[in-house]
Backbone bond lengths (Angstrom), bond angles and torsions (degrees), N, CA, C in turn:
res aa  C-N    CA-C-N  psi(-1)  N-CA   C-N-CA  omega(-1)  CA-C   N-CA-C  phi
1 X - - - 1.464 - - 1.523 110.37 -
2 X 1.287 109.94 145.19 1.378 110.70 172.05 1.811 129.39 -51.19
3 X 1.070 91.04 -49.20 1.294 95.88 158.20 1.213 153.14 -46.50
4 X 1.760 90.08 -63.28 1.756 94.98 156.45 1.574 121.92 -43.70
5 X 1.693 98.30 -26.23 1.591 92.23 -165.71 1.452 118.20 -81.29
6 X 1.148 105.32 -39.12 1.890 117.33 161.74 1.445 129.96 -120.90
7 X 0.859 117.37 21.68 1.306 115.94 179.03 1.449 153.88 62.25
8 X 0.967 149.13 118.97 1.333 138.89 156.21 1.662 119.78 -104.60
9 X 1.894 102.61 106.28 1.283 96.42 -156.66 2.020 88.04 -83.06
10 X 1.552 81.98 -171.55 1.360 111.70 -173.23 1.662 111.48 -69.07
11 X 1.385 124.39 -36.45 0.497 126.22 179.12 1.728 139.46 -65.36
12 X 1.871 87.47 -41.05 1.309 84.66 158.64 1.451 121.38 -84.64
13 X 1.240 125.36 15.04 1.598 91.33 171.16 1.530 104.90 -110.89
14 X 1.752 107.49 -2.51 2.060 91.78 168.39 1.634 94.33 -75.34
15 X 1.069 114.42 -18.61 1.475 101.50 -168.09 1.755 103.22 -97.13
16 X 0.747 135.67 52.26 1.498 145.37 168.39 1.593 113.06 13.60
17 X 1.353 92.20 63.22 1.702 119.22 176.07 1.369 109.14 -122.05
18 X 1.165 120.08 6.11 1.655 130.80 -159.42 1.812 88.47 -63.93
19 X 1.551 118.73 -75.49 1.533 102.05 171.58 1.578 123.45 -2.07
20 X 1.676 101.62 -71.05 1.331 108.76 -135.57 1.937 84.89 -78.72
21 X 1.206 120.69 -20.33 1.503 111.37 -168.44 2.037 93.64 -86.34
22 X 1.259 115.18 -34.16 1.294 93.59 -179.63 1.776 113.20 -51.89
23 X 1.357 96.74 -52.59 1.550 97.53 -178.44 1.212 124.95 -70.64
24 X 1.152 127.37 13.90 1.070 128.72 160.07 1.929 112.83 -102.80
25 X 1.119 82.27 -11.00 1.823 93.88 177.70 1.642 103.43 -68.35
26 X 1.108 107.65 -44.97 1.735 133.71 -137.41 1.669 78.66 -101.04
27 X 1.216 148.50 -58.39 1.962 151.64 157.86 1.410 109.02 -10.43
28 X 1.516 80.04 -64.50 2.045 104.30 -173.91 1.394 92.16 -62.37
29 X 1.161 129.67 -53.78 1.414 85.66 -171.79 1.379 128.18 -110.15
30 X 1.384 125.39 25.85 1.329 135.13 112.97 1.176 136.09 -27.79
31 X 1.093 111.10 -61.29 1.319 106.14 164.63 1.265 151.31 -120.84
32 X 1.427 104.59 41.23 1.162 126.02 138.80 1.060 131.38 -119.98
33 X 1.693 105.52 48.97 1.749 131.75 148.60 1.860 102.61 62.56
34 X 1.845 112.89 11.96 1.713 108.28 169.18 1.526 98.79 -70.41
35 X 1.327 116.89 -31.87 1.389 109.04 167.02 1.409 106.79 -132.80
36 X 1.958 88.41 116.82 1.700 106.39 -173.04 1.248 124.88 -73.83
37 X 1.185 130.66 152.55 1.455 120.03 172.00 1.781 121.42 -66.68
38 X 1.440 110.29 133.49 1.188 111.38 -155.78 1.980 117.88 118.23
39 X 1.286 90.33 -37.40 1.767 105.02 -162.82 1.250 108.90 -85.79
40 X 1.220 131.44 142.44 1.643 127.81 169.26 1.287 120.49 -63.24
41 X 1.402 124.95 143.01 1.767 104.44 164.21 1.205 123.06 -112.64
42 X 1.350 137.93 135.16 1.252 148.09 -175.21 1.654 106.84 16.10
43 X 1.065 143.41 151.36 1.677 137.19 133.34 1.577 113.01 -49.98
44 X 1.698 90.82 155.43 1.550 91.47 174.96 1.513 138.38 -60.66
45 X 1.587 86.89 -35.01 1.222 97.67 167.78 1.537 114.89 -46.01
46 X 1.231 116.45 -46.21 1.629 111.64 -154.42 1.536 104.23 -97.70
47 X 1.702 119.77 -3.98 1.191 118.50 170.02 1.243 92.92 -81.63
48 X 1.079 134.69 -45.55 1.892 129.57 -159.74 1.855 108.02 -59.35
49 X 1.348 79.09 -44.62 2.031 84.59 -170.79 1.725 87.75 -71.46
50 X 1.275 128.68 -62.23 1.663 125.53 -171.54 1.388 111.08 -35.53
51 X 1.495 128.34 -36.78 1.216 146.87 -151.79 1.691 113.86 -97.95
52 X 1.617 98.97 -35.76 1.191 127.37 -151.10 1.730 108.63 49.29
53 X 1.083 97.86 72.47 2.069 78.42 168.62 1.642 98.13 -166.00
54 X 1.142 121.70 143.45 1.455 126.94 -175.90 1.400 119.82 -34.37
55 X 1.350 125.74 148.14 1.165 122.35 162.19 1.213 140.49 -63.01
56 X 1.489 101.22 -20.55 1.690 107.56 168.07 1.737 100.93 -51.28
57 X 1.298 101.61 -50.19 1.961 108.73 -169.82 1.406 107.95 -51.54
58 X 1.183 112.98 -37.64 1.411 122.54 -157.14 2.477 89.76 -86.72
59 X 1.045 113.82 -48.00 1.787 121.58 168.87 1.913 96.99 -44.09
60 X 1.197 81.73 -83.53 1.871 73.78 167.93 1.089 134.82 -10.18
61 X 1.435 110.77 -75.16 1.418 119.07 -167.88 1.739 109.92 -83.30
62 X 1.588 111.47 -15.74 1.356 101.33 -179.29 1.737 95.49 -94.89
63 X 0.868 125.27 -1.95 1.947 124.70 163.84 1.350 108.31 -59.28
64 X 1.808 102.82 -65.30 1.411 92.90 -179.80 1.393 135.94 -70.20
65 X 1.491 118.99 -9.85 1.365 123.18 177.00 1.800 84.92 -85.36
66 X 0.879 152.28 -12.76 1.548 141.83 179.76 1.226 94.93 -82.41
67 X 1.701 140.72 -37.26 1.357 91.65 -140.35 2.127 68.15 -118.97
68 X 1.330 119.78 33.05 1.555 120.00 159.30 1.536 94.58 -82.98
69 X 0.854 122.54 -19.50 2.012 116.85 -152.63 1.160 102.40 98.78
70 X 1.521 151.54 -25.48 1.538 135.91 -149.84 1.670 106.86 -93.92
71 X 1.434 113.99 -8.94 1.638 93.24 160.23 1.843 92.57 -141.19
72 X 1.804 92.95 178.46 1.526 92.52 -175.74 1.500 90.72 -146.11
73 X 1.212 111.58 134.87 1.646 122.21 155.95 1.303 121.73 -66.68
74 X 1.244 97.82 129.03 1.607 111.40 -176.11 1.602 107.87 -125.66
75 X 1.183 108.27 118.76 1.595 114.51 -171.61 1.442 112.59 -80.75
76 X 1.323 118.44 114.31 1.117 141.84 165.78 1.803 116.40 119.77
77 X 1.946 104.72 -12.43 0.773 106.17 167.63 1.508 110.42 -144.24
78 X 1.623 124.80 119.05 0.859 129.74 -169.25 1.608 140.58 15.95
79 X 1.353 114.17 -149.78 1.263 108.24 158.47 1.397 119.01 -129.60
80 X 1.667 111.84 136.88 1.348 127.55 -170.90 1.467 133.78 -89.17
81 X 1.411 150.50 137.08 1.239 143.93 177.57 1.308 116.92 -68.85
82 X 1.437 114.02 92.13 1.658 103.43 169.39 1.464 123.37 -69.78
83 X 1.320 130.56 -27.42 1.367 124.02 -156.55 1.502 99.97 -156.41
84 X 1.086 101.74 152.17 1.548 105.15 168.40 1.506 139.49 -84.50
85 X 1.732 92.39 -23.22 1.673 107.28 178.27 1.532 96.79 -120.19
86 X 1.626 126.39 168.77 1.253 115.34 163.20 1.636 105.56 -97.91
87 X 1.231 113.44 13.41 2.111 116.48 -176.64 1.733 99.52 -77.48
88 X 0.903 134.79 -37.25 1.342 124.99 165.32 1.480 123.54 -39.36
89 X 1.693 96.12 -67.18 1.218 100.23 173.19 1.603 156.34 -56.57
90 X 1.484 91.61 -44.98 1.598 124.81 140.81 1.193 119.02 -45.40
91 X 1.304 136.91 -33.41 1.821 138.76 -176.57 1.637 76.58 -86.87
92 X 1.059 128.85 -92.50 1.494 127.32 -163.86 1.123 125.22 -18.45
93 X 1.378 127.80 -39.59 1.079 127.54 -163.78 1.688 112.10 -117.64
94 X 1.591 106.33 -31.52 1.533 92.58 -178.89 1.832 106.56 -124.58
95 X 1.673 96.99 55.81 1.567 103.14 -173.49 1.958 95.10 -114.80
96 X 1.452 114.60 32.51 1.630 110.05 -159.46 1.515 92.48 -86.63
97 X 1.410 146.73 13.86 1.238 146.12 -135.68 1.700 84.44 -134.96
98 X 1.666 126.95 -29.06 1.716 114.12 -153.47 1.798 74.34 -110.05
99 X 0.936 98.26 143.00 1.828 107.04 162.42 1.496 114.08 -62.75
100 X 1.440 107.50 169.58 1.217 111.90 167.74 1.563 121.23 -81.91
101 X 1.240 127.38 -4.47 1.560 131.79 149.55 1.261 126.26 -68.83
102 X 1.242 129.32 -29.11 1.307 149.52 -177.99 1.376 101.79 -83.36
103 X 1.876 119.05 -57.16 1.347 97.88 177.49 1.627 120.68 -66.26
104 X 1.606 105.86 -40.69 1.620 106.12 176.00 1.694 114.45 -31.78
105 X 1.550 90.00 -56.79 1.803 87.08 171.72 1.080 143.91 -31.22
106 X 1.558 119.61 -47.82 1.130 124.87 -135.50 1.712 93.45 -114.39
107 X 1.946 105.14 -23.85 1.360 119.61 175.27 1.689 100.54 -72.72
108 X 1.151 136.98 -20.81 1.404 135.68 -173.06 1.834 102.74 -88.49
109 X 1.514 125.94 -42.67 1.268 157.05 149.35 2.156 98.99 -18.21
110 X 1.158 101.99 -72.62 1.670 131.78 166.34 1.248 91.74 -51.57
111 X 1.017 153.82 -46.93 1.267 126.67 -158.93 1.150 115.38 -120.40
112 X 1.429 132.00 -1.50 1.283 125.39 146.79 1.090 130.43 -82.19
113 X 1.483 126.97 -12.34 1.396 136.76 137.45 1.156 131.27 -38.54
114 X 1.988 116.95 -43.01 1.118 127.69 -178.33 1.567 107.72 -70.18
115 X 1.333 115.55 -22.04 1.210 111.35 -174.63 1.645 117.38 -110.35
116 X 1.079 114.78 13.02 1.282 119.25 150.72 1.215 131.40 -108.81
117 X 1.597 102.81 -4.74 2.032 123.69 167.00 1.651 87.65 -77.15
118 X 1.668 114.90 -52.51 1.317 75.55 -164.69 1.883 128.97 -102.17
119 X 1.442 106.20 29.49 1.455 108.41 170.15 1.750 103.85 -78.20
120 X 1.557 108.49 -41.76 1.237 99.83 166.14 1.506 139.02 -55.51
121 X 1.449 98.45 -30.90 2.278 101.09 -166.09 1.598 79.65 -108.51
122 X 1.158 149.76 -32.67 1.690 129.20 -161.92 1.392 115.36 -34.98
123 X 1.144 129.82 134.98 1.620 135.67 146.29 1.596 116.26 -77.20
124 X 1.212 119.29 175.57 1.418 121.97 170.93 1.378 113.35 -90.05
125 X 1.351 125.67 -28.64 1.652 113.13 151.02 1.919 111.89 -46.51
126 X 1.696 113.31 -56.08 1.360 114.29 176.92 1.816 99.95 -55.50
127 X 1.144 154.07 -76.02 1.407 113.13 -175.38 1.093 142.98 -59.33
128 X 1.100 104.33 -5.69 2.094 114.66 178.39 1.813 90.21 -66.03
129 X 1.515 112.47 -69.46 1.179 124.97 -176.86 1.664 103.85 -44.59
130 X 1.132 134.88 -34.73 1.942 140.38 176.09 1.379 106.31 -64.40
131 X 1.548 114.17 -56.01 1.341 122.47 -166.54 1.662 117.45 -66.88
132 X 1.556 105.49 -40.38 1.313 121.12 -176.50 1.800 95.12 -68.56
133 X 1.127 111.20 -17.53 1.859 100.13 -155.49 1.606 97.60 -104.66
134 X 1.400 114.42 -10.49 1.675 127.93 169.82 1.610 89.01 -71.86
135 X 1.349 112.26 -99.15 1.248 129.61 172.24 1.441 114.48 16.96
136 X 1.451 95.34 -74.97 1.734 108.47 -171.69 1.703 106.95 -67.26
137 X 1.465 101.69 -19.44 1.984 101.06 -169.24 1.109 105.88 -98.32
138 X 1.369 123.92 -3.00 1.722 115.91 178.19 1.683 115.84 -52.93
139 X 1.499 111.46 -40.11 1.784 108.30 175.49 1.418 100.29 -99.30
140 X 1.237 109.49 54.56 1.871 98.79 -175.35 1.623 75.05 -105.14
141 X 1.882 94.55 179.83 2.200 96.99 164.14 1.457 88.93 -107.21
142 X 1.416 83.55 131.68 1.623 128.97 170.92 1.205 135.93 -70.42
143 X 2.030 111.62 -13.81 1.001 110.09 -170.72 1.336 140.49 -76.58
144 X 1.324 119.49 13.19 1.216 131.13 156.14 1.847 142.66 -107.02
145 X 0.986 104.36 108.63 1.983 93.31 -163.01 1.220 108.45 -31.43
146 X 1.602 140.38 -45.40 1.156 127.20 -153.50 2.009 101.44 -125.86
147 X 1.652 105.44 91.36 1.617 94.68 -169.98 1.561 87.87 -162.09
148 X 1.410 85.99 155.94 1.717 94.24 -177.28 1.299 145.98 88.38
149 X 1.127 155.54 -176.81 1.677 144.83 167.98 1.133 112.20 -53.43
150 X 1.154 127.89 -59.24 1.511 142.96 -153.01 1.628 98.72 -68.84
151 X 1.276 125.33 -44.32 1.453 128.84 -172.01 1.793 89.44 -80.39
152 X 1.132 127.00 -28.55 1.395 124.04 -164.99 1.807 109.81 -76.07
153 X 1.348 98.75 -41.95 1.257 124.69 168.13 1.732 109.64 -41.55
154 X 1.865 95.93 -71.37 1.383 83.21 -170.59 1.828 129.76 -76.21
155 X 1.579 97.18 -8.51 1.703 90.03 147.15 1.556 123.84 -60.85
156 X 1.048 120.30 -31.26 1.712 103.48 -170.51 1.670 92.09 -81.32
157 X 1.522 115.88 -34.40 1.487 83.81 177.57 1.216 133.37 -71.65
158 X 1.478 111.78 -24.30 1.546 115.57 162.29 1.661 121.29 -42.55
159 X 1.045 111.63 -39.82 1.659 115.11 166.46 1.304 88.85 75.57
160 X 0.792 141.84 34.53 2.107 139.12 142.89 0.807 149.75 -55.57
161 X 1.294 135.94 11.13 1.465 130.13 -134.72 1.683 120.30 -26.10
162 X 1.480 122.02 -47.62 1.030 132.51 160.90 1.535 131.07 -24.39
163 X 1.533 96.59 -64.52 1.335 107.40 156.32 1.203 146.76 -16.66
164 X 1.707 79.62 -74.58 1.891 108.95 170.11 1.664 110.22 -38.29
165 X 1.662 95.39 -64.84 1.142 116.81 -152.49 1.804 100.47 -60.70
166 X 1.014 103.79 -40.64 1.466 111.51 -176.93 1.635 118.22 -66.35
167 X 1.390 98.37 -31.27 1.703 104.51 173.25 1.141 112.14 -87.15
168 X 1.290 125.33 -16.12 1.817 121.20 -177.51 1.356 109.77 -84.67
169 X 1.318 103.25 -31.18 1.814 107.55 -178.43 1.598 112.50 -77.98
170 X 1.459 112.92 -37.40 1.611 109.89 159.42 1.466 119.42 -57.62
171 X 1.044 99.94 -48.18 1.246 102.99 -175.69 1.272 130.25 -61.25
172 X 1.342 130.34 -30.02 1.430 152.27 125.81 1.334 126.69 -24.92
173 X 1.182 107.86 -46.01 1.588 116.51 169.12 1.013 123.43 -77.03
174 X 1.286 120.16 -44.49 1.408 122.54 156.08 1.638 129.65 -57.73
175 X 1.503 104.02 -27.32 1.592 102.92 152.64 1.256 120.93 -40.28
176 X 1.393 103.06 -61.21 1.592 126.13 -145.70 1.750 86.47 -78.29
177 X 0.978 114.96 -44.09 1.855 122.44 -162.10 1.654 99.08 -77.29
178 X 1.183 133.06 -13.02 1.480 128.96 -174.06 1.291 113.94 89.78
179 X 1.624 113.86 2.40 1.435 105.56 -161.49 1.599 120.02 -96.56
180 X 1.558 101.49 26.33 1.710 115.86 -174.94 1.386 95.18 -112.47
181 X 1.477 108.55 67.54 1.512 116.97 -174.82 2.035 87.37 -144.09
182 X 1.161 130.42 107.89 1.186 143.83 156.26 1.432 143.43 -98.66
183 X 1.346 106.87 -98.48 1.499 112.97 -179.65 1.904 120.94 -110.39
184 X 1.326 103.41 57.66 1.805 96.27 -138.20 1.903 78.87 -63.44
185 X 0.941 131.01 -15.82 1.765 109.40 174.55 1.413 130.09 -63.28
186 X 1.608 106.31 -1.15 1.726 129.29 -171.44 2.065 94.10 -72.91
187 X 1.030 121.00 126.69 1.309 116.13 177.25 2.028 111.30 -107.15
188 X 0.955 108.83 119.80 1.832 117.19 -177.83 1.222 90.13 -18.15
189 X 1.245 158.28 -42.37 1.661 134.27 -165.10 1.332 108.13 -78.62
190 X 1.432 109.11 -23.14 1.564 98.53 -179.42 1.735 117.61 -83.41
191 X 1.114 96.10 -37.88 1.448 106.31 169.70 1.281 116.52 -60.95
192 X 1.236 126.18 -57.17 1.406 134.56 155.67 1.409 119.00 -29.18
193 X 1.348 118.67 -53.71 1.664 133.99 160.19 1.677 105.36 -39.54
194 X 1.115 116.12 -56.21 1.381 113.96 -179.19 1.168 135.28 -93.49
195 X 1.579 104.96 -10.37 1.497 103.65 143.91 1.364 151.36 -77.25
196 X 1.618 95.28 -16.40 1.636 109.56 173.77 2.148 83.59 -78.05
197 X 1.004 125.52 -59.64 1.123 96.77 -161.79 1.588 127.75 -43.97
198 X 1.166 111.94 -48.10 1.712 109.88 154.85 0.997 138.70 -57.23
199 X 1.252 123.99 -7.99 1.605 128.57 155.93 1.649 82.33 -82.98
200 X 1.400 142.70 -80.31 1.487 119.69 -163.06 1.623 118.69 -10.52
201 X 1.377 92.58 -81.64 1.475 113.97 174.61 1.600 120.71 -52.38
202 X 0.855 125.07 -27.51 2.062 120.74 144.90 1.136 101.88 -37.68
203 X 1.792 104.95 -88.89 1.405 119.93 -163.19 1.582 115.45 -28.81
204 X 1.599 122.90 -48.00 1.348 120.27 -177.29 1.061 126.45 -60.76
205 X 1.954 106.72 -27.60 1.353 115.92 -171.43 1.456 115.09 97.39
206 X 1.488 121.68 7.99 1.058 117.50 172.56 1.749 121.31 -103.33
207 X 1.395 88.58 128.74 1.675 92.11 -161.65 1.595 92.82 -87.73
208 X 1.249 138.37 -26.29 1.678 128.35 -174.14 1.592 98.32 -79.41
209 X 1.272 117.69 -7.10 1.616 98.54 -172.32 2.107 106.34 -112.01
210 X 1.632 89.34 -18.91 1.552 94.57 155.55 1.199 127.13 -60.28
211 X 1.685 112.61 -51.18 1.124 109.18 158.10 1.523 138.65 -25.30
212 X 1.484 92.44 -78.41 1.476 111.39 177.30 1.624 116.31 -54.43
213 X 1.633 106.65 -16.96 1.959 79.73 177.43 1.407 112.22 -105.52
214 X 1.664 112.49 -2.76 1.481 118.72 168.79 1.934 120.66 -79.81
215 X 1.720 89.74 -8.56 1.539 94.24 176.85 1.367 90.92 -92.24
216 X 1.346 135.62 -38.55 1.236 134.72 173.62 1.581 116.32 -31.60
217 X 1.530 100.72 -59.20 1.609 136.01 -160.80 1.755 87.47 -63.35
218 X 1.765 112.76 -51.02 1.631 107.30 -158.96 1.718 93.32 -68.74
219 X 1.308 110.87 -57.81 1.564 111.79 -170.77 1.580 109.42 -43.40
220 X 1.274 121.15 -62.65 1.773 108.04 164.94 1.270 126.75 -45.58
221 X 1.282 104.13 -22.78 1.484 87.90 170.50 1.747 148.51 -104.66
222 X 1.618 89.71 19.13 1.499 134.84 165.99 0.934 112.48 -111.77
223 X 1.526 149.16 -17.48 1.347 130.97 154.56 1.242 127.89 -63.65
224 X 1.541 116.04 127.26 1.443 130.18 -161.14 1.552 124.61 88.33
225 X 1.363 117.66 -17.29 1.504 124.94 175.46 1.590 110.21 -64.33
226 X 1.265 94.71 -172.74 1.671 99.71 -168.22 1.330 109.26 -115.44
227 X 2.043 99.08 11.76 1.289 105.25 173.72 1.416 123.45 -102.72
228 X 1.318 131.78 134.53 1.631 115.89 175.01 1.768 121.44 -53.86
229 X 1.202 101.54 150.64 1.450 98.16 -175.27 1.663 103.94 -113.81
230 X 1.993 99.34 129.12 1.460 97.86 172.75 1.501 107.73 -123.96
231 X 1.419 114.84 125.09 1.250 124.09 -136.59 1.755 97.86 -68.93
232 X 1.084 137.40 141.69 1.480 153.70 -174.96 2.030 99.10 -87.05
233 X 1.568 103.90 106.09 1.353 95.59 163.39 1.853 130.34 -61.22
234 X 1.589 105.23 119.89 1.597 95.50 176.25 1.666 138.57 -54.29
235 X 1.551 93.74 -23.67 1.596 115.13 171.29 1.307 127.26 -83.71
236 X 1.666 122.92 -6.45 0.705 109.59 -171.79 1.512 126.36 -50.60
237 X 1.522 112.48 163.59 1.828 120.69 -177.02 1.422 104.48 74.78
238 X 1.584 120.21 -41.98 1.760 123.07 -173.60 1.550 95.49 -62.06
């Protein structure tokens, strides 16, 4: 039971925190994937009795995980898990204040990190899974530094959650904002060229040279756009 598993102490509910501990009940297990994104979660009904606490409490707390991004109403059938964190969603929607140079930045920033987290933590299952996801993206369109499997890939090998979360929500915004418009003169061999080199530099285990060919990878892929380029440190976190 949910409950058993985290609790709702006593305290918060003489102290009229009962809300804030359901939703934090209902987070936890969001995100820690007991309920995956995609999956329904319980009815209210059966959270209220699981919980013991009214259903108004239980409307509450599934509002505010709705209007984070982390669940979605689906009419006729309950309610669904969109996301695992609410930082995606939140960057997406209330990031209209940073430009689209600033976010490009900071998404190029993210990803040379990701690729020097993951020359360090990779397994050899994690490059089979890198190599296969180059492979398949060489005739993909390229025109954005950060798009596709292969960039998706090397977040999970980074093992960040943070990360993730921080690159999916830019990255989203920049969907939505127009700003996944780059180098469209970059042709799949070149990109391809610079993605096997960062799988190279995984594979060896060298995180300063991962770095350096994904800063490589971001800088090509702002030359010629209509965006300014602010150069992505290779060390960053080192």
């Amino acid at each position: 039971m949910i409950q058993a598993q985290l609790g709702i102490s006593d305290e918060a509910e003489a102290s009229g925190d009962l809300p804030a501990g359901v939703l934090r009940i209902l987070h936890t297990e969001i995100a820690t994937g007991r309920w995956p994104r995609g999956s329904k979660i319980p009815t209210w009904t059966d959270l209220a009795a699981e919980l013991r606490v009214g259903r108004s409490t239980i409307r509450e707390a599934v509002s505010t995980l709705v209007h984070l991004g982390m669940l979605r109403p689906q009419r006729g059938n309950g309610t669904m898990v969109s996301a695992r964190s609410a930082i995606p969603g939140v960057l997406t929607r209330f990031s209209d204040q940073y430009s689209i140079e600033e976010l490009m930045s900071v998404q190029r920033s993210l990803e040379v990190e990701a690729c020097r987290l993951a020359a360090l933590r990779r397994t050899d299952a994690d490059l089979a899974v890198l190599t296969d996801a180059c492979k398949a993206g060489a005739q993909r369109d390229c025109r954005h530094p950060v798009s596709g499997r292969f960039h998706a890939v090397l977040l999970e090998i980074a093992r960040t959650p943070l990360l993730t979360d921080l690159s999916e929500g830019i990255e989203a915004r920049l969907r939505a904002g127009g700003g996944a418009v780059a180098n469209r003169t970059r042709t799949p061999y070149a990109v391809d060229r610079q993605h096997r080199a960062i799988v190279a530099a995984i594979a060896a285990g060298d995180s300063e040279a991962a770095a350096t060919a994904a800063a490589a990878h971001t800088r090509a892929s702002c030359q010629g756009s209509h965006l300014g380029m602010i150069e992505p440190q290779a060390g960053l976190g080192s």
